[in-house]
C-alpha positions in Angstrom: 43.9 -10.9 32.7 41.1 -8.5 33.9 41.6 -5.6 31.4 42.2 -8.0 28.8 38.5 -9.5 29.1 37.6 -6.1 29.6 38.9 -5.0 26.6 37.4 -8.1 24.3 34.2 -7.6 26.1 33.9 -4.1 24.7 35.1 -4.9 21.4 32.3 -7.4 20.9 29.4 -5.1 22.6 31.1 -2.3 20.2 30.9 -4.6 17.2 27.2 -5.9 17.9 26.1 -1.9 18.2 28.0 -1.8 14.5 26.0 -4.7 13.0 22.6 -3.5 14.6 23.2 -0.1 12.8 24.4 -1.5 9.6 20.9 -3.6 10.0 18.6 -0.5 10.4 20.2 1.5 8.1 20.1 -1.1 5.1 16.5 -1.9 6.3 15.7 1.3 6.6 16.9 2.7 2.8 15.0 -0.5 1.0 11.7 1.1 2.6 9.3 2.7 0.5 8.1 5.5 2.3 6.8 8.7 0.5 7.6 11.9 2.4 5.1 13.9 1.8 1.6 14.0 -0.3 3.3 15.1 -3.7 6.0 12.6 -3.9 3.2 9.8 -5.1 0.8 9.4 -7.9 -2.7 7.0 -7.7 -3.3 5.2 -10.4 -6.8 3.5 -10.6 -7.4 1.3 -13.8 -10.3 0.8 -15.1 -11.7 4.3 -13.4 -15.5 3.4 -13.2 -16.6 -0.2 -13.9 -20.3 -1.6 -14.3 -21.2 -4.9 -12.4 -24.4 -6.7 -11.6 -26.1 -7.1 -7.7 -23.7 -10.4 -6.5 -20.7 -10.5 -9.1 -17.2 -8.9 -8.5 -14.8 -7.3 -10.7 -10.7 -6.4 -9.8 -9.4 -3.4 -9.9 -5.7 -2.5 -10.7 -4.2 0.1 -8.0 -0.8 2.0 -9.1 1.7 3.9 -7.1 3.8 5.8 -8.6 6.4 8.3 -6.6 8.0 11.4 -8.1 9.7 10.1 -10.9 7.2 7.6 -12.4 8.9 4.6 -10.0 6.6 2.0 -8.7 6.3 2.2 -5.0 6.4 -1.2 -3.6 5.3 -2.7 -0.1 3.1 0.0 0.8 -0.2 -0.6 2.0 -3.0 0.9 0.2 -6.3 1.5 1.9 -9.9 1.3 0.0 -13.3 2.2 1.4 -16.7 2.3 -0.4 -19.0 5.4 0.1 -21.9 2.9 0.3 -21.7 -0.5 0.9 -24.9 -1.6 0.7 -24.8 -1.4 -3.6 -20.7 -2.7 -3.3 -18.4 -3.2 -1.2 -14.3 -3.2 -1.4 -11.1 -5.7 -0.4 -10.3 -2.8 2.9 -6.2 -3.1 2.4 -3.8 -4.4 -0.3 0.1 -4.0 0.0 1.6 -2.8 -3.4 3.8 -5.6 -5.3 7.6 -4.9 -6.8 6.1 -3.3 -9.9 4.0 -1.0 -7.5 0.6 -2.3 -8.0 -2.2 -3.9 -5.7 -5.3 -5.4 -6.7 -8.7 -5.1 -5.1 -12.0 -6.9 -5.6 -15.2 -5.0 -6.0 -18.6 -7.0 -5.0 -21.5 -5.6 -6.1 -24.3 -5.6 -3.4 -27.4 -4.1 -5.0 -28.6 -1.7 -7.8 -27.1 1.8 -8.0 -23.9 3.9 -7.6 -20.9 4.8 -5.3 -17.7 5.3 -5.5 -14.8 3.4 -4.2 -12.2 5.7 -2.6 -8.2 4.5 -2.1 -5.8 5.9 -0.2 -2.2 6.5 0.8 -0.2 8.9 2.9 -2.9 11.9 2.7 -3.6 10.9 -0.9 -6.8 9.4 -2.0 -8.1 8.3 -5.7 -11.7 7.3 -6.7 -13.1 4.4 -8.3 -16.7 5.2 -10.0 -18.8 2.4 -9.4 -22.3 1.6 -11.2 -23.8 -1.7 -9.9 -26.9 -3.0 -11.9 -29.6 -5.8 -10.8 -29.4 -9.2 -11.8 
């Protein structure tokens, strides 16, 4: 009776190791993860916009990878060179169709630029903010 339950018990721990690793592995090839810099393209649409001091305008954000394919549920990071004239949403995840949309405040008179960035890659966003 001893080896019996011995026998079931590694069966079972056998089969839970099986259906962990099944897990990861489906998990795992569903992720979008670039492997290197030149397996993903930025796309920033429009490229420079105009706003006035206390308005905001969205931006579209595009990732591509090798083979024009939209990369989706990646998170894309934006920062704005100067964030007193307009300032940036700091993260957006990309949706199934590989875009992520950002809203751009403008602060006060003048011009920056809005950088994004993924996996080593960055894209710019011209920004020209004008008074009231």
């Amino acid at each position: 009776m001893r080896k019996v339950k011995s026998v079931n018990h590694r069966k079972l721990t056998l089969l839970s190791l099986l259906i962990i690793l099944s897990s990861f592995l489906f998990l795992n090839s569903c992720a979008q993860i670039p492997r290197d810099e030149e397996e993903l393209t930025i796309i920033v649409r429009p490229f420079k916009i105009t706003l006035h001091s206390g308005s905001e305008n969205n931006v579209c954000v595009t990732l591509l990878d090798k083979d024009s394919g939209p990369l989706f549920g990646l998170k894309i990071k934006a920062l704005s060179a100067a964030p007193h004239i307009a300032t940036v949403t700091p993260e957006t995840i990309t949706d199934a169709t590989g875009k992520a949309f950002f809203t751009i405040h403008g602060v006060s008179p003048g011009t920056t630029s809005i950088i994004f960035s993924i996996a080593g890659q960055k894209a710019k966003l011209r920004v020209i903010s004008l008074d009231r």
